[in-house]
Every structure is written in C-alpha cells, then in structure tokens.
C-alpha atoms as an extended CHARMM CRD file, in Angstrom:
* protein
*
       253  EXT
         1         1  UNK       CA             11.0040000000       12.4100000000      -31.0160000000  PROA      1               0.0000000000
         2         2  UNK       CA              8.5860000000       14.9790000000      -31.5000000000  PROA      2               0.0000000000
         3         3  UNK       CA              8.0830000000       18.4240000000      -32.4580000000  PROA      3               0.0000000000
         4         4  UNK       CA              5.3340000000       20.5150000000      -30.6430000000  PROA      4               0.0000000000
         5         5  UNK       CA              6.8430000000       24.1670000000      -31.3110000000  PROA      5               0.0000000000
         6         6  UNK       CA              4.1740000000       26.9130000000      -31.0660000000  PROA      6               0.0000000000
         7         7  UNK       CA              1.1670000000       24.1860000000      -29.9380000000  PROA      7               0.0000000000
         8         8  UNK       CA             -0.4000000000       25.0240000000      -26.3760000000  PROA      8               0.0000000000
         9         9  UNK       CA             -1.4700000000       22.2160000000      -24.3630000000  PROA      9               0.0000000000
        10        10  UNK       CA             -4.0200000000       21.6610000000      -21.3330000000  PROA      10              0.0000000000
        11        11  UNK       CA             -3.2550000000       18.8210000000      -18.8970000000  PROA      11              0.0000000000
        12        12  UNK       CA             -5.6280000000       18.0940000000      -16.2110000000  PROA      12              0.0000000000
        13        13  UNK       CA             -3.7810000000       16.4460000000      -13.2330000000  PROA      13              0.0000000000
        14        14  UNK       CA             -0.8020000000       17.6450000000      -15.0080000000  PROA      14              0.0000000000
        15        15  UNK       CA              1.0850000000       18.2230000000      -11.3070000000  PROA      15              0.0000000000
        16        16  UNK       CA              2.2170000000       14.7970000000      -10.3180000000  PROA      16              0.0000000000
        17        17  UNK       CA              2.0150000000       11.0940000000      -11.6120000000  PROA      17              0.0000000000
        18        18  UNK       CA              1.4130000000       10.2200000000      -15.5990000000  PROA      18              0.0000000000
        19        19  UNK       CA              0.2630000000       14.3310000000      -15.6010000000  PROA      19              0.0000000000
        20        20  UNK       CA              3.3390000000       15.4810000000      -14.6200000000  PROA      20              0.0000000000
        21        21  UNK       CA              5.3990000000       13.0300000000      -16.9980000000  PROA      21              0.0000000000
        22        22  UNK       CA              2.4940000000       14.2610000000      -19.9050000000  PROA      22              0.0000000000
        23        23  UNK       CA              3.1670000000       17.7520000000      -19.0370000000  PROA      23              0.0000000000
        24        24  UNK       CA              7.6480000000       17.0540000000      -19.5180000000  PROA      24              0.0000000000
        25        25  UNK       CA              7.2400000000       15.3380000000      -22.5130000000  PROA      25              0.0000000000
        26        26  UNK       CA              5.2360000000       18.2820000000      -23.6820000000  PROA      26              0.0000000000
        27        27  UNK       CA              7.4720000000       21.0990000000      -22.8900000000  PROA      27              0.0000000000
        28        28  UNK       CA             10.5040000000       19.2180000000      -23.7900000000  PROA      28              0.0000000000
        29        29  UNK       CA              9.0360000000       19.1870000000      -27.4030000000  PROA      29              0.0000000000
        30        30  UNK       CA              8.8320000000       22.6150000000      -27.7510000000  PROA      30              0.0000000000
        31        31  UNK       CA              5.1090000000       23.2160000000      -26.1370000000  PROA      31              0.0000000000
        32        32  UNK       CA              3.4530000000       25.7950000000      -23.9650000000  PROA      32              0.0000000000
        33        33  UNK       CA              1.9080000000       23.5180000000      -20.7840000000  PROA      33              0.0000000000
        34        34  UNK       CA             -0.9170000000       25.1830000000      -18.8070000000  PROA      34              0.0000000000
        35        35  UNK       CA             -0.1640000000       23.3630000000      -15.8370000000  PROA      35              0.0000000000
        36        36  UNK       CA             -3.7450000000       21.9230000000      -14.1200000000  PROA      36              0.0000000000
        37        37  UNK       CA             -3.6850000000       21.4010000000      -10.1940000000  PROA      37              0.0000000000
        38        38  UNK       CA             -6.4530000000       20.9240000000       -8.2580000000  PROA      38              0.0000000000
        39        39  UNK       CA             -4.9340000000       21.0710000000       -4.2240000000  PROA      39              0.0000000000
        40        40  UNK       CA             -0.9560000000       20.8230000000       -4.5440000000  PROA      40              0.0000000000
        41        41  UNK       CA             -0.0980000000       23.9790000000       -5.6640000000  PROA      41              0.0000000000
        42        42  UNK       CA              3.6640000000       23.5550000000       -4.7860000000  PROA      42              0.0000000000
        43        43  UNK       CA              4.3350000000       20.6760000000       -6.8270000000  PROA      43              0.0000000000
        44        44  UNK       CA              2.8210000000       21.9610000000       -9.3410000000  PROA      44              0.0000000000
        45        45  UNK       CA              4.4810000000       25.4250000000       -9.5320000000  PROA      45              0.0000000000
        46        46  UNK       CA              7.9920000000       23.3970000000       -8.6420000000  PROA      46              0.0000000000
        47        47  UNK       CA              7.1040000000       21.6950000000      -11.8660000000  PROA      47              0.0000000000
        48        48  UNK       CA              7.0720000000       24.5410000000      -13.8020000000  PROA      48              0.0000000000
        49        49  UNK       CA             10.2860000000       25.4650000000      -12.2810000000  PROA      49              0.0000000000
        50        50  UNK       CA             12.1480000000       22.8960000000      -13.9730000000  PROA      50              0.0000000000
        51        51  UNK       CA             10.4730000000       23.1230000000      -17.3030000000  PROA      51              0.0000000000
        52        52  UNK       CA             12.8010000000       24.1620000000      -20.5640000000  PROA      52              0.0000000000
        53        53  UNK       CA             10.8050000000       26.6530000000      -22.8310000000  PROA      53              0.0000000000
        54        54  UNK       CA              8.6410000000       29.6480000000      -21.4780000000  PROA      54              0.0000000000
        55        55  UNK       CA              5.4820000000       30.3470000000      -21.0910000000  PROA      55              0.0000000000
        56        56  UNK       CA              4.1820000000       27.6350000000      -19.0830000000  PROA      56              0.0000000000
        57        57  UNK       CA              1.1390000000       28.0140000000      -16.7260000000  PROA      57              0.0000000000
        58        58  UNK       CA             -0.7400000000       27.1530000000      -13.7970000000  PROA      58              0.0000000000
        59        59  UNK       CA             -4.1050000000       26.9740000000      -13.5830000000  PROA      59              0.0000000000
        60        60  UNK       CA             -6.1890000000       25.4690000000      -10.6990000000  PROA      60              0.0000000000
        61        61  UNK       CA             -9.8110000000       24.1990000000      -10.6940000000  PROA      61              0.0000000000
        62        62  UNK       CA            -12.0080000000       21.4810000000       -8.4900000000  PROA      62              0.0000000000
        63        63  UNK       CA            -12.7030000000       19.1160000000      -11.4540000000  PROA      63              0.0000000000
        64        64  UNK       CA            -16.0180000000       18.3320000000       -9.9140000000  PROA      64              0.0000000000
        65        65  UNK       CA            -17.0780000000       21.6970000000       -9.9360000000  PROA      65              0.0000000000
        66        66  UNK       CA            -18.6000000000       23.0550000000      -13.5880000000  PROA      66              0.0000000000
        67        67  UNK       CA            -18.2560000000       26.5330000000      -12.5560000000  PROA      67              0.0000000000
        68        68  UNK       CA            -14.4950000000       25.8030000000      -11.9450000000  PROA      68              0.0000000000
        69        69  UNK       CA            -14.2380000000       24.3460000000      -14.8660000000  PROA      69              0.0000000000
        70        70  UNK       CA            -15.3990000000       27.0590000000      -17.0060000000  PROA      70              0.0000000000
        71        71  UNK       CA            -13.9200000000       29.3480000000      -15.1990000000  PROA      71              0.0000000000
        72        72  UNK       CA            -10.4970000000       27.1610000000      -15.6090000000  PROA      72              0.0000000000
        73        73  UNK       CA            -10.5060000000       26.7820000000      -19.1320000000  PROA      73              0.0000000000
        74        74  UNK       CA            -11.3380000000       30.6500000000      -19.3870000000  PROA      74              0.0000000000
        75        75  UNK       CA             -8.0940000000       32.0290000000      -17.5100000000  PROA      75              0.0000000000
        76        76  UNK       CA             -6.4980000000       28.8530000000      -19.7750000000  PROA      76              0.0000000000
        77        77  UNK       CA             -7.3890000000       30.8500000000      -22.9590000000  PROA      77              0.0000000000
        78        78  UNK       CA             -6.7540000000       34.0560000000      -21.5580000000  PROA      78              0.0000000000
        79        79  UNK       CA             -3.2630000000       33.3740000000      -21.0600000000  PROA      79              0.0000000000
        80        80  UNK       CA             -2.4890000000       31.0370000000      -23.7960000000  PROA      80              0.0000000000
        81        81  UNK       CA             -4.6710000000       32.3270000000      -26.7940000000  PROA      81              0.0000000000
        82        82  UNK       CA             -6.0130000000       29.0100000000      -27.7310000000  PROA      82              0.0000000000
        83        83  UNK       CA             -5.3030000000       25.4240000000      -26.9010000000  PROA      83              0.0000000000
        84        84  UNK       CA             -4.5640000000       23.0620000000      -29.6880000000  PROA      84              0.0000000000
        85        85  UNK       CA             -4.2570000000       19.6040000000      -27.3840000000  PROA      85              0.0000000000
        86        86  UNK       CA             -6.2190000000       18.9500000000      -24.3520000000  PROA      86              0.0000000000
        87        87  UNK       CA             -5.0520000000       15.7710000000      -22.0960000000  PROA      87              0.0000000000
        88        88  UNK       CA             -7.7000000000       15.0220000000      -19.4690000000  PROA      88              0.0000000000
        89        89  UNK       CA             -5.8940000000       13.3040000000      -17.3360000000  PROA      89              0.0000000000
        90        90  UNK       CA             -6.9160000000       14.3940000000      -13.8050000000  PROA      90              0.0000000000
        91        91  UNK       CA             -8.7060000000       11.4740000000      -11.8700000000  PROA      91              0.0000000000
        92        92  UNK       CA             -9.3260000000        9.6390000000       -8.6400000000  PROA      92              0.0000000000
        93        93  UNK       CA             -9.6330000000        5.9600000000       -7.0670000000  PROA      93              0.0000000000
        94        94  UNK       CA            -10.9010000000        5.0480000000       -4.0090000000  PROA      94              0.0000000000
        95        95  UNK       CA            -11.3640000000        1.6180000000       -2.6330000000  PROA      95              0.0000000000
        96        96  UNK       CA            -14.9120000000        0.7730000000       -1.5100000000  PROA      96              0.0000000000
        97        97  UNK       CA            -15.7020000000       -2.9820000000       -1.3090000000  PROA      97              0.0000000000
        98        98  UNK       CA            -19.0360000000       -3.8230000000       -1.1930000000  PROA      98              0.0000000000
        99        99  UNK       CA            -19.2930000000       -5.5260000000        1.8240000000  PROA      99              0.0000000000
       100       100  UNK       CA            -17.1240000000       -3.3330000000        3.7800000000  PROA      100             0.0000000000
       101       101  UNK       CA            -18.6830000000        0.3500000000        2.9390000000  PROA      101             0.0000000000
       102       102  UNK       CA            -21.8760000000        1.5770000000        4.4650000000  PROA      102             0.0000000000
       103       103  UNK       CA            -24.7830000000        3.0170000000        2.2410000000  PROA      103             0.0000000000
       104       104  UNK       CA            -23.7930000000        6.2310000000        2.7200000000  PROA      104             0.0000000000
       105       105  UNK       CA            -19.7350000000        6.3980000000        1.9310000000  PROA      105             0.0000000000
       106       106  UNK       CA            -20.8560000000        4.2290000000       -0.9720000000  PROA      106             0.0000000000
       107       107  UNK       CA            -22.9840000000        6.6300000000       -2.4790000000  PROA      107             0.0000000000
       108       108  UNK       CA            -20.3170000000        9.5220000000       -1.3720000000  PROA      108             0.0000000000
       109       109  UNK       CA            -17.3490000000        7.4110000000       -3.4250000000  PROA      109             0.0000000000
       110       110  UNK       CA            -19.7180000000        7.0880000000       -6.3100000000  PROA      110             0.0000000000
       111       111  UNK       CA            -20.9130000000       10.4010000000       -6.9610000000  PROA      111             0.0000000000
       112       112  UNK       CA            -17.0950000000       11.8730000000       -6.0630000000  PROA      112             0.0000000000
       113       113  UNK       CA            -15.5580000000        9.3870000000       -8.6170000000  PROA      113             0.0000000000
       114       114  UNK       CA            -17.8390000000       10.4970000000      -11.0340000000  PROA      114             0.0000000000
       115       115  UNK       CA            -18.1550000000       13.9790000000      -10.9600000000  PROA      115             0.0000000000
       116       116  UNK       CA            -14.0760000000       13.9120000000      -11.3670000000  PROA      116             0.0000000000
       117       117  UNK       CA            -13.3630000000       11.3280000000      -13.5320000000  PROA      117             0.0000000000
       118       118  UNK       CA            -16.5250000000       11.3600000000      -16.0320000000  PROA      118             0.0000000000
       119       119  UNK       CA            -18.4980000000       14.3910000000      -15.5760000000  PROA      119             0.0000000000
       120       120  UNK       CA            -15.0890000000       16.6280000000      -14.7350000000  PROA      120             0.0000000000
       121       121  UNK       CA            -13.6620000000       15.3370000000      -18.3550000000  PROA      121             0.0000000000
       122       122  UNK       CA            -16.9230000000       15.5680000000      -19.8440000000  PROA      122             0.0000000000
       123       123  UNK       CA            -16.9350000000       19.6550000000      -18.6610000000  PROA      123             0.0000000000
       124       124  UNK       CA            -13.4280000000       20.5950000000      -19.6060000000  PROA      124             0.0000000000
       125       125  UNK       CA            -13.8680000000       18.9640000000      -23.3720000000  PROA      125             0.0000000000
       126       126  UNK       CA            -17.1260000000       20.8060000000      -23.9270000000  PROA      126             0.0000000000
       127       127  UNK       CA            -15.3200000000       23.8810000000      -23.1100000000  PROA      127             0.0000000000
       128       128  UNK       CA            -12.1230000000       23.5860000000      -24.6100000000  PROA      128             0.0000000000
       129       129  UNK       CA            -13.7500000000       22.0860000000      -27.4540000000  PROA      129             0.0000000000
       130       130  UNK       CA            -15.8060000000       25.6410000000      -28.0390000000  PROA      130             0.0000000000
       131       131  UNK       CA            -12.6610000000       27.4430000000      -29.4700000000  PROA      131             0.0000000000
       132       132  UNK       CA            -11.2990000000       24.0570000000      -31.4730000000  PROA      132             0.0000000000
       133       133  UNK       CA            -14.8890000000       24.2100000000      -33.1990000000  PROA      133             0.0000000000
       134       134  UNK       CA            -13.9050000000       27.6640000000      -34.4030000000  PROA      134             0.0000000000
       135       135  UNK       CA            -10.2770000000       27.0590000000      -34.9070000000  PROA      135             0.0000000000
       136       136  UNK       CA            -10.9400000000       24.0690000000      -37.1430000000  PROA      136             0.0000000000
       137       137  UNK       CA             -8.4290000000       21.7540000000      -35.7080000000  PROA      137             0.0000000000
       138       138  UNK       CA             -7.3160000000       20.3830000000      -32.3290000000  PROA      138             0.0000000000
       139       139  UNK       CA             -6.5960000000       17.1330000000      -30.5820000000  PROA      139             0.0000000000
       140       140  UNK       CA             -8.1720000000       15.4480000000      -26.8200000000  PROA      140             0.0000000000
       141       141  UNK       CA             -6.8620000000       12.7790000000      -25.6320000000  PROA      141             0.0000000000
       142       142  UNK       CA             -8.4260000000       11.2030000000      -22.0710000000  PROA      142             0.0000000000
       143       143  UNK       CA             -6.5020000000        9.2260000000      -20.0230000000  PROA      143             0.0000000000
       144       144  UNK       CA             -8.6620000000        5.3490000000      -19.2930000000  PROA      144             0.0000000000
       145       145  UNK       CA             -7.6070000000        2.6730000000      -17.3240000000  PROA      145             0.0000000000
       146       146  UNK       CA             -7.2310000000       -1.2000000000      -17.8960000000  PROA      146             0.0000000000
       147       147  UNK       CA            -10.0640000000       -1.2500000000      -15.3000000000  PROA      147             0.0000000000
       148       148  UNK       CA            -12.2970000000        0.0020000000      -17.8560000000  PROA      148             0.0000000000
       149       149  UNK       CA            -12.2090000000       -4.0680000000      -19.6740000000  PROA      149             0.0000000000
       150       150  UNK       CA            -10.9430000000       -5.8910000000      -17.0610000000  PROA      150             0.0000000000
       151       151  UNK       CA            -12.7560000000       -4.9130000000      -14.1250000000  PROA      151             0.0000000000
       152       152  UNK       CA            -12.2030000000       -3.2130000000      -10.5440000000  PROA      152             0.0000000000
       153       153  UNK       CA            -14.1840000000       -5.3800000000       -7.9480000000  PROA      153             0.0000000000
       154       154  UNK       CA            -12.7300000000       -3.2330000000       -4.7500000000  PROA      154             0.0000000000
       155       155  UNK       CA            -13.0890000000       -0.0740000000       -6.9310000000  PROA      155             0.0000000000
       156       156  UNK       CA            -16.2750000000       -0.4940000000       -9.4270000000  PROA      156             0.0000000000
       157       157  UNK       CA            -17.2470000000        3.8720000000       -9.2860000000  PROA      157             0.0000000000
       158       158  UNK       CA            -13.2970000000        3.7390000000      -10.7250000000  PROA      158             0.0000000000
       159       159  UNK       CA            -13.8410000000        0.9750000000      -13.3590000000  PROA      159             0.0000000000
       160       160  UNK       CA            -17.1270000000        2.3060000000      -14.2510000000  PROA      160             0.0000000000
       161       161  UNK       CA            -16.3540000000        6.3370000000      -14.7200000000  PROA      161             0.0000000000
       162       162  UNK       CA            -12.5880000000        5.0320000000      -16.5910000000  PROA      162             0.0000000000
       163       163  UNK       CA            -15.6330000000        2.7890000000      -19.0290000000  PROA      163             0.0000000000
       164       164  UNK       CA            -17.8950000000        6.4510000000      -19.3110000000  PROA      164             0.0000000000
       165       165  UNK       CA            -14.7960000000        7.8440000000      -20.5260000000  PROA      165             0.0000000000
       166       166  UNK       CA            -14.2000000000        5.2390000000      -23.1600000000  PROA      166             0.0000000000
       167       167  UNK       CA            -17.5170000000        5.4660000000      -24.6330000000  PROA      167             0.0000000000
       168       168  UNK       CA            -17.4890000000        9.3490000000      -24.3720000000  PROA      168             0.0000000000
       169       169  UNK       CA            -14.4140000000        9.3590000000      -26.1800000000  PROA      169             0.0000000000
       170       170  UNK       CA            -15.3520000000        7.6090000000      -29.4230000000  PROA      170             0.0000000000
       171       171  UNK       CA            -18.7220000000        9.5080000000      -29.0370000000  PROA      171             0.0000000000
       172       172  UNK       CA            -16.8790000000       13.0480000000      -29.4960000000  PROA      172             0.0000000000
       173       173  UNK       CA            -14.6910000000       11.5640000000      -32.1500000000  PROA      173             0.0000000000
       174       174  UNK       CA            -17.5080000000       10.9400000000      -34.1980000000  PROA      174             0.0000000000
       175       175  UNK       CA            -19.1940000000       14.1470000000      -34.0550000000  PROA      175             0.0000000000
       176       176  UNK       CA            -15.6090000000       16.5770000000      -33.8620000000  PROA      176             0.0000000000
       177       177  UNK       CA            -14.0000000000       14.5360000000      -37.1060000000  PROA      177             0.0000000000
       178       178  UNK       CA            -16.3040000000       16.9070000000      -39.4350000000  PROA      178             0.0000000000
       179       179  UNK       CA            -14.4500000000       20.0010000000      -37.3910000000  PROA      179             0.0000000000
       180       180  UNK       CA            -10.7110000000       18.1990000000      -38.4560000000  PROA      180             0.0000000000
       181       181  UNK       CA            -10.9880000000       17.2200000000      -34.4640000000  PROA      181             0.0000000000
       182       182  UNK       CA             -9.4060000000       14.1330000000      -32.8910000000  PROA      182             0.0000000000
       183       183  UNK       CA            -10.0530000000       12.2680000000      -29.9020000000  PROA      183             0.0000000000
       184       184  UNK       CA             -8.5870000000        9.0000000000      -28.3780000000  PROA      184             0.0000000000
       185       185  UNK       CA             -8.1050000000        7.6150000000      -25.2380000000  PROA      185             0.0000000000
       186       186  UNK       CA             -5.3190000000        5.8160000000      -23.3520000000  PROA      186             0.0000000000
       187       187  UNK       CA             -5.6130000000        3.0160000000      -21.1240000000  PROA      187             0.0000000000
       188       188  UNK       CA             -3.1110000000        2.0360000000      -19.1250000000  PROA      188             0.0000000000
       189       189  UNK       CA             -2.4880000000       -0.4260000000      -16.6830000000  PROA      189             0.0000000000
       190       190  UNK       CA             -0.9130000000       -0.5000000000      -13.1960000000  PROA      190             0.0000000000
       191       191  UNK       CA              2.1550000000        2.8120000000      -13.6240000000  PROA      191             0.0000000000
       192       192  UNK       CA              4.3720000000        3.6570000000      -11.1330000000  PROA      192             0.0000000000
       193       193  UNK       CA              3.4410000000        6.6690000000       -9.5940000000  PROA      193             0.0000000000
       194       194  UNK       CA              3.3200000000        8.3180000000       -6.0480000000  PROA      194             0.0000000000
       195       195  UNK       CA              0.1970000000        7.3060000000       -5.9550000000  PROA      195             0.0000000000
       196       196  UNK       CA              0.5040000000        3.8300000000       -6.6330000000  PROA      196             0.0000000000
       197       197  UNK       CA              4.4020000000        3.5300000000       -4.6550000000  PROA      197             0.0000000000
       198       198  UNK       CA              2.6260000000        2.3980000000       -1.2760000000  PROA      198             0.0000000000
       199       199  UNK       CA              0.6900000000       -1.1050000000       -2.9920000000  PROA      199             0.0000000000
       200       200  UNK       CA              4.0600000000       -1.7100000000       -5.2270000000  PROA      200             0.0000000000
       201       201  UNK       CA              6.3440000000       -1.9670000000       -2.8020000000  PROA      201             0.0000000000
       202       202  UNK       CA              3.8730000000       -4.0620000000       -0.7380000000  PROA      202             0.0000000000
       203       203  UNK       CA              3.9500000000       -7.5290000000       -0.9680000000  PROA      203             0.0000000000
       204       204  UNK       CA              1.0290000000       -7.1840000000       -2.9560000000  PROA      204             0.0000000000
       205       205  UNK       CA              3.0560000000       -4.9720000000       -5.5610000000  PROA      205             0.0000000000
       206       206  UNK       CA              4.8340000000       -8.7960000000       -6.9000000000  PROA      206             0.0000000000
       207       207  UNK       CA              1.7790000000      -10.3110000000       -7.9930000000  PROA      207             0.0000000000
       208       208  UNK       CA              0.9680000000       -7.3350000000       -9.7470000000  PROA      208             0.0000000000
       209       209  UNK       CA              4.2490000000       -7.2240000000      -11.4670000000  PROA      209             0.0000000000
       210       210  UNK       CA              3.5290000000      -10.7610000000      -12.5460000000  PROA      210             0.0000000000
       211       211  UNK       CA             -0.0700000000       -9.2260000000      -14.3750000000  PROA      211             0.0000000000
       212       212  UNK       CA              2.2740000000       -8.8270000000      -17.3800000000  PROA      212             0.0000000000
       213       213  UNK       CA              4.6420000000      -10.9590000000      -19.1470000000  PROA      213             0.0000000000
       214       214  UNK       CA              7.4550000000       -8.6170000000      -19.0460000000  PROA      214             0.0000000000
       215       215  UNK       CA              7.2930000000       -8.6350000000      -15.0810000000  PROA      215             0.0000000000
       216       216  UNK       CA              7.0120000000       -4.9530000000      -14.5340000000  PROA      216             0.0000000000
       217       217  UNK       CA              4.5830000000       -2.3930000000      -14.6720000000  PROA      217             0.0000000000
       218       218  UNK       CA              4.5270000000        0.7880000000      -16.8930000000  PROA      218             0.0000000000
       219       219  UNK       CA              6.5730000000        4.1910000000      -15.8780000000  PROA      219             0.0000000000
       220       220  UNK       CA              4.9790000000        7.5140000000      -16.2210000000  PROA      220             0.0000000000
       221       221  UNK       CA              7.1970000000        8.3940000000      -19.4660000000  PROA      221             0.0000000000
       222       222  UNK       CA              5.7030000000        5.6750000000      -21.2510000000  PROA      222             0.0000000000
       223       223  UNK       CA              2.0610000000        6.2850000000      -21.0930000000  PROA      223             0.0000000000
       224       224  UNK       CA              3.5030000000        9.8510000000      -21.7680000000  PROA      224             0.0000000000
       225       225  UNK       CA              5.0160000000        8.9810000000      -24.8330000000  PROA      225             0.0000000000
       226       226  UNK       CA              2.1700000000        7.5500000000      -25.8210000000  PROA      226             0.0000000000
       227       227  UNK       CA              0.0800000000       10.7460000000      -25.0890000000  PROA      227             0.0000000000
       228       228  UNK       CA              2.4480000000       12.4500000000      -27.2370000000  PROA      228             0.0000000000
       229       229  UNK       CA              2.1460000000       10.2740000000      -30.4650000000  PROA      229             0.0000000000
       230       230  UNK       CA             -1.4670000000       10.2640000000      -30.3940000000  PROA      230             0.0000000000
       231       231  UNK       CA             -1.1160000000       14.4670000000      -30.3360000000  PROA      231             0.0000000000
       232       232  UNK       CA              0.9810000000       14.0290000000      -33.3990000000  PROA      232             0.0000000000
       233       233  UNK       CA              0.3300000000       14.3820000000      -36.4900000000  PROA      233             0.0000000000
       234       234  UNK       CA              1.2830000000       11.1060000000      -37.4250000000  PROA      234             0.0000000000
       235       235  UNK       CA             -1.7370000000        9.4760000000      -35.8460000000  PROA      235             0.0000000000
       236       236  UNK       CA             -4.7000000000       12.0240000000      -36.6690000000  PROA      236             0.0000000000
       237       237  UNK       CA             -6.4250000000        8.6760000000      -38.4840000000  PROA      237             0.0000000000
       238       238  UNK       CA             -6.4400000000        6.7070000000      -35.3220000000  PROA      238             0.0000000000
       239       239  UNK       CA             -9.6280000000        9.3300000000      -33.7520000000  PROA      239             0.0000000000
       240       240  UNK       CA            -11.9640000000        7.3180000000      -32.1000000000  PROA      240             0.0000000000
       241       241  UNK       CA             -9.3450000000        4.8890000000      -30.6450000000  PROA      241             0.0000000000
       242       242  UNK       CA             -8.6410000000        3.6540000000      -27.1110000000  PROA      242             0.0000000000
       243       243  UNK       CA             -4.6050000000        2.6600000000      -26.9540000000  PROA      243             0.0000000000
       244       244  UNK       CA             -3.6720000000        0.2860000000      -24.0370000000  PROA      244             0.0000000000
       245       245  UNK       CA             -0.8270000000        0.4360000000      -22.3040000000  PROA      245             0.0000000000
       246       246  UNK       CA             -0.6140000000       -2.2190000000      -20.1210000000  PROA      246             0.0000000000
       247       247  UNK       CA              2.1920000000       -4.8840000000      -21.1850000000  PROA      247             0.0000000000
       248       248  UNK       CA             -0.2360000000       -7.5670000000      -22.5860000000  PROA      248             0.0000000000
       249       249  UNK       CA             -1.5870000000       -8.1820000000      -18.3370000000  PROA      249             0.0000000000
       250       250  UNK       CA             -5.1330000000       -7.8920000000      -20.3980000000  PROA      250             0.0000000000
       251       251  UNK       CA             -5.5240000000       -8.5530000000      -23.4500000000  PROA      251             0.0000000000
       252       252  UNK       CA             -8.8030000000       -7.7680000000      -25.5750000000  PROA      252             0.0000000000
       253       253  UNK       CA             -9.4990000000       -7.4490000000      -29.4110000000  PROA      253             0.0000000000
C-alpha cells in the first residue's frame, strides 16, 4: 500500500506491541527501521531477524534519561545518515488509584509517566528534529491515547502525559510547517497487545470489547497502518492533526 524505498525511520518502543507492528509495516514498504528498545534487547534484535530489506538497526536508550536520548538519536544518525520519519511511540501506564496509592508511589508514578511519555517524546523530537531543520523536510508522528479525551480515573499521570503529547504535537506543527515539517498524532483506543493480553482475556476484557460498536478492539497493524499513511505523502496537509483510532468507543468533534 505504500512505498517507503530509501526513507529511514526512528521508532521509539519499536520492539513489541503497536512499535513492533509500526516498525513491520515500515520495513515491509521498503524502509530502513532503527529499531528503539529500552530493556528487551532480545525481542528486539529477534525483530530485526525477521525483517525483509537491510539495514535495519537497534538502538537502545532510557527514554527518561536526556543524555540517553541524545546520545540515542546520535548513534541513530551515525548509522543511518539522516532520519526522514520519527514515530514516538515508546510509553508506559501504570495504575495508581487515588485512594489506594500512598504519597510517595504517587509522586514516583507521576514523575516516571512523565519523564517517558511527555518529556522522553519531547527530547527525541528536539533532537531528531535538528537535522530535519537542515534537511528541509521530514515527518513525526506521536503515538496518543483515547485517554487523552476520555479520561483515565485509575491512571490520570497516563491520561494526562498522552493530553501533553496532544498539545505538543500541534505546537511543533505550527512552528516546523515553515521547515516543509509535519507532525500528527495518533490516538488509539484499547489494541491488543502483550501488554494489554492479561485485562482482555479477563472478564473485564468483554465490557471493553463492548466500548465500541463493532465489538472488538483495534490490532497492532491497524494503528500501524495508520502510522504509515500519515508518513505518506498523501497526507502532508493533515500536520497538526490528532487521528483516533478507536472504533467510534469515544467519539469527539
């Protein structure tokens, strides 16, 4: 469906999950994938295994970390040249009710869930952004959530870094347009993931499904897929927009 030949791509998270289906749709359309990981190395060099094309990457960094970061996106260009899409999608969630977490894991979950899915983002599109500046051209694309509109009342540092993200994305797209610079964001909903397996097959994981009309929730190829149009040239006019993926379980406008 689409053609990425000779276009070098950074995803964050890119090991397992809606990263790993981001970082196959990629490489199946002709892209070089530098391969982000933070802790499972194995998975991610297994993925890279079992990519077609050549010239695929790994490249590890603690997200929360802005020396990491740097230094990340440094080895990145080293080894790729120059990266013409960035997809941040590297993030956490953590559970923290209010009236069952102490003071002090609170204010650990908050700053964690920050520093990776805000500030982390934040980092790696400041530097990556650096050589786009120069080159004239390039594409970031951040990976939201639903949570971000509808709310995440056992998970609010989640809801509220995934809302950061939002606003920081339209905020770039404004100023990188002049530079011929897009950047949108994608919000899905609940995706089935290794992450997420445990709570769907719960009995929990049935009123979820019921969320959305079509009585499912989204697989990891098609938040990809939708990663992959908004790289594409076809949608360069939609910078500054936040796409959700969520089969209509929230609906805003």
């Amino acid at each position: 469906m689409f053609n990425f030949q000779n276009k070098n791509i950074l995803v964050t998270g890119g090991d397992r999950g809606i990263g790993q289906a981001i970082v196959r749709g990629f490489a199946a359309s002709g892209a070089r994938v530098a391969i982000h990981y933070h802790h499972h190395k194995e998975a991610a060099k297994l993925l890279r295994a079992t990519l077609p094309g050549k010239g695929h990457c790994l490249v590890q960094a603690d997200l929360a970390n802005p020396g990491a970061v740097k230094s990340m996106v440094d080895f990145t260009l080293m080894i790729l040249g120059h990266v013409d899409i960035l997809v941040n999608n590297a993030g956490i969630y953590q559970e923290h009710p209010l009236d069952q977490t102490d003071y002090l894991d609170w204010q650990q979950i908050w700053q964690q869930t920050i520093d990776v899915n805000l500030i982390g983002a934040v980092n790696v599109s400041y530097c990556i952004a650096q050589q786009m500046i120069e080159r004239q051209q390039g594409r970031i694309i951040n990976i939201s959530s639903r949570g971000a509109f509808r709310g995440e009342p056992t998970a609010t540092a989640y809801a509220a870094s995934k809302a950061g993200l939002n606003a920081f994305s339209q905020s770039l797209a404004q100023f990188l347009a002049p530079y011929n610079i897009g950047v949108m964001a994608v919000a899905p909903g609940w995706v089935e993931t290794e992450m997420s397996r445990s709570i769907l097959e719960s009995p929990t994981g049935d009123l979820i499904r019921q969320q959305s009309p079509t009585g499912r929730v989204a697989r990891p190829e098609e938040i990809a897929d939708t990663v992959l149009y908004l790289a594409s040239e076809a949608a360069a006019f939609l910078t500054g927009a936040i796409v959700d993926v969520n089969g209509a379980s929230y609906l805003r406008s």
